[in-house]
C-alpha positions in Angstrom: -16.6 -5.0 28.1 -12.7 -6.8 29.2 -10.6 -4.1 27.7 -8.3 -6.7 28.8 -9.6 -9.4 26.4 -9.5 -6.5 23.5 -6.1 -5.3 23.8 -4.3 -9.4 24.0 -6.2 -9.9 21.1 -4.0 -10.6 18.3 -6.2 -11.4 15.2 -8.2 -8.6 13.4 -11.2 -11.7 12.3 -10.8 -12.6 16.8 -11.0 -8.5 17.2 -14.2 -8.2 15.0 -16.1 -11.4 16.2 -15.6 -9.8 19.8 -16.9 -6.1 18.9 -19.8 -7.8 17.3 -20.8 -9.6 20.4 -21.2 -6.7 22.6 -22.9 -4.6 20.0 -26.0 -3.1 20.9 -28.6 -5.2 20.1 -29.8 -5.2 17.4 -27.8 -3.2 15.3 -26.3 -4.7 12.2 -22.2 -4.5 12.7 -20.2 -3.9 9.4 -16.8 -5.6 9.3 -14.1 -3.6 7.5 -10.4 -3.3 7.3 -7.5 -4.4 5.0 -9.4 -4.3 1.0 -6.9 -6.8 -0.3 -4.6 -8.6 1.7 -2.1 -9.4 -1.4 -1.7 -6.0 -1.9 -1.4 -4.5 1.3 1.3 -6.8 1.8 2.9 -6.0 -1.0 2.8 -2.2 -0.4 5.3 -0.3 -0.1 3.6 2.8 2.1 0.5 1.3 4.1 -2.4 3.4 4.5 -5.4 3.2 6.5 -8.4 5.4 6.3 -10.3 6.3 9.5 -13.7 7.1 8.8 -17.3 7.9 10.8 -19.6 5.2 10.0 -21.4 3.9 6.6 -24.6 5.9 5.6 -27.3 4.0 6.0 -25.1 1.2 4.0 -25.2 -2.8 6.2 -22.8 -4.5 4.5 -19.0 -5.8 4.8 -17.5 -2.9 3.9 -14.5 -4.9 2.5 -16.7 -7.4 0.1 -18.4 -3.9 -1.1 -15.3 -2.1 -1.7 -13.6 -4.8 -3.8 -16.8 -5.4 -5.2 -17.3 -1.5 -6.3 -13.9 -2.1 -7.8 -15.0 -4.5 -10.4 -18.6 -2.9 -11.1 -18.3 -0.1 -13.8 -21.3 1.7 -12.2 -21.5 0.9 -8.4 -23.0 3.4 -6.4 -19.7 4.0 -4.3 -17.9 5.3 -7.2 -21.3 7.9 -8.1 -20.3 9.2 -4.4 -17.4 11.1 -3.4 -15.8 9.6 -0.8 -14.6 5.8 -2.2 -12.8 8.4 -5.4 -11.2 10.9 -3.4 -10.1 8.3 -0.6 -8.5 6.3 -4.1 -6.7 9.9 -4.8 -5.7 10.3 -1.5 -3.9 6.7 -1.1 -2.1 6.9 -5.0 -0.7 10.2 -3.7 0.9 9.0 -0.1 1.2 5.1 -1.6 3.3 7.0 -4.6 5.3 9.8 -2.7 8.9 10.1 -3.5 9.9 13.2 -2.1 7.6 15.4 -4.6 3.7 15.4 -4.7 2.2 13.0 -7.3 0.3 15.0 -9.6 -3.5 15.0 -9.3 -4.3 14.3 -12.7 -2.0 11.1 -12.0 -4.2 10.2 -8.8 -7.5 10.1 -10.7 -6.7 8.6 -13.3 -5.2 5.6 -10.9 -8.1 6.2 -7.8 -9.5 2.3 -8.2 -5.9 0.9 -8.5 -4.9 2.4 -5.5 -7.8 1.0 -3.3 -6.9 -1.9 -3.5 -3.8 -1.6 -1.1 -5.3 0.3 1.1 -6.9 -0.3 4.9 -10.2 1.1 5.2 -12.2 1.7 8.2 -15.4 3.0 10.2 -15.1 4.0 13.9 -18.9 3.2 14.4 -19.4 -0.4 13.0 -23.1 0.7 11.5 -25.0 2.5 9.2 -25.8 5.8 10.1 -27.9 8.6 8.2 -26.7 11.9 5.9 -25.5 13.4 8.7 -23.8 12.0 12.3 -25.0 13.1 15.4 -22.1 14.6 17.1 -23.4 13.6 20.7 -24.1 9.9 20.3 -21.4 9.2 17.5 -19.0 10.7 20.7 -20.2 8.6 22.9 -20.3 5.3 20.8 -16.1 6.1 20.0 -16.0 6.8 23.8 -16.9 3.6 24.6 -15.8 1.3 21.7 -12.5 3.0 21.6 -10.1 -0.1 22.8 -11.3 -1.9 19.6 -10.6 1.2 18.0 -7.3 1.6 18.8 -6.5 -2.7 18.8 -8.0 -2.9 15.4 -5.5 0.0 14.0 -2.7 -1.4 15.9 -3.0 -5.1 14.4 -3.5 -3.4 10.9 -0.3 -1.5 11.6 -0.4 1.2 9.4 2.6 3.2 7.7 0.2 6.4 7.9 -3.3 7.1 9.4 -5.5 9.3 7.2 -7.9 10.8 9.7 -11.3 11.5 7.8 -12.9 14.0 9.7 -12.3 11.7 12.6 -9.3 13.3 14.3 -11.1 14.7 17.5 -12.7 11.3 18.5 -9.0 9.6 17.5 -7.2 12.5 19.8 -9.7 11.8 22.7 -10.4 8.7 23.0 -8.5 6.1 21.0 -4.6 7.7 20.8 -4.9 10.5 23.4 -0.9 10.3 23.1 -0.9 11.7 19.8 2.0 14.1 19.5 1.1 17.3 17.1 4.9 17.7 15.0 3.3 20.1 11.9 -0.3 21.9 11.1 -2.1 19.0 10.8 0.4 15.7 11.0 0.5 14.1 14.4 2.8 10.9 15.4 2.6 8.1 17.5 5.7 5.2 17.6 6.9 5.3 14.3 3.4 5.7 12.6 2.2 9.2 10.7 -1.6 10.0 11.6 -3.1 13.3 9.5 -5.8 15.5 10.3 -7.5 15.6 7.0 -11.8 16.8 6.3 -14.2 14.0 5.5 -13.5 12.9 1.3 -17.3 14.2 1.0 -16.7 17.8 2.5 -17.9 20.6 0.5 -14.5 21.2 -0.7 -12.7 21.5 -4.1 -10.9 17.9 -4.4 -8.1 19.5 -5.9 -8.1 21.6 -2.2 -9.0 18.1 -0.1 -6.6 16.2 -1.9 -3.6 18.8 -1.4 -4.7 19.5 1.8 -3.5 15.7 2.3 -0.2 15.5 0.5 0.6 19.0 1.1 1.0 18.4 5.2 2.4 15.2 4.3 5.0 17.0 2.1 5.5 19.2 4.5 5.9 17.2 7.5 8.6 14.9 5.7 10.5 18.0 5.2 10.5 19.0 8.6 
């Protein structure tokens, strides 16, 4: 792999025609990123969503998320993950100062996804669970696309889904700890927050979010 090649790259489409090309063999590789390019540039707070991989899901994630938009009953919106990651982004997308209400955040989840960047550190499906061992040592070794494909998205704030130890050790070992679970690095916000589909409350998940946010803007 030139680590060289990945980090001059200066397209995300270059980035991810690269990745795919030293993928395993193979493996299927699911592009991802920016869900709407007209409304992440017209954003105010951009967001990006770092997540594990799909479950057993080999499509673009970007084409299925805009997709699941539309479709009243697509089977991202029957999971948890695509809702609470909606709930998540109205709340930081819509902070003033005070946490938007959570009633307010479901009731605008799909609206919100659209300006959103959204993400998988290993570019293929996986199964219910991720094997800690070789999902380690697949963001081991892919992390300079990692970290090139977050730094041309250029996020306001990095929601870390359950990803943050991989993130920390590999991809942005710089990653300065400022409050319980908000890091920084140049200029952009990266927090530590459980997977959307954790065995939590969403009221707790999605306050355990805004709540550190809050918290570290009032540092």
């Amino acid at each position: 792999m030139d680590n060289r090649k990945v980090s001059e790259t200066d397209c995300v489409d270059q980035l991810l025609n690269f990745w795919e090309e030293v993928f395993p063999e193979g493996w299927h590789f699911n592009r991802d990123g920016v869900i709407s390019k007209e409304s992440w540039d017209g954003i105010g707070t951009k967001v990006l969503f770092v997540l594990k991989e799909t479950n057993e899901a080999k499509q673009n994630i970007v084409i299925a998320i805009n997709r699941a938009i539309e479709v009243k009953r697509s089977g991202w919106w029957r999971g948890k993950v695509l809702r609470r990651v909606g709930r998540w982004a109205y709340g930081l997308q819509n902070y003033d100062g005070t946490v938007p209400p959570l009633k307010d955040a479901k009731s605008n989840e799909k609206s919100a996804i659209k300006g959103i960047a959204y993400i998988n550190i290993r570019k293929t499906s996986g199964k219910a669970r991720t094997k800690k061992k070789t999902f380690d040592a697949h963001a081991c070794e892919f992390a300079p696309f990692v970290r090139r494909q977050i730094e041309l998205i250029k996020p306001d704030i990095v929601v870390l889904c359950g990803t943050y130890d991989q993130v920390k050790r590999y991809v942005f070992p710089e990653l300065k700890k400022v409050s319980e679970r908000v890091h920084v690095n140049e200029g952009t916000v990266f927090i530590n927050a459980f997977h959307p589909a954790a065995r939590r409350k969403s009221s707790m998940l999605y306050h355990q979010v805004l709540d550190n946010y809050h918290a570290y803007k009032n540092l």
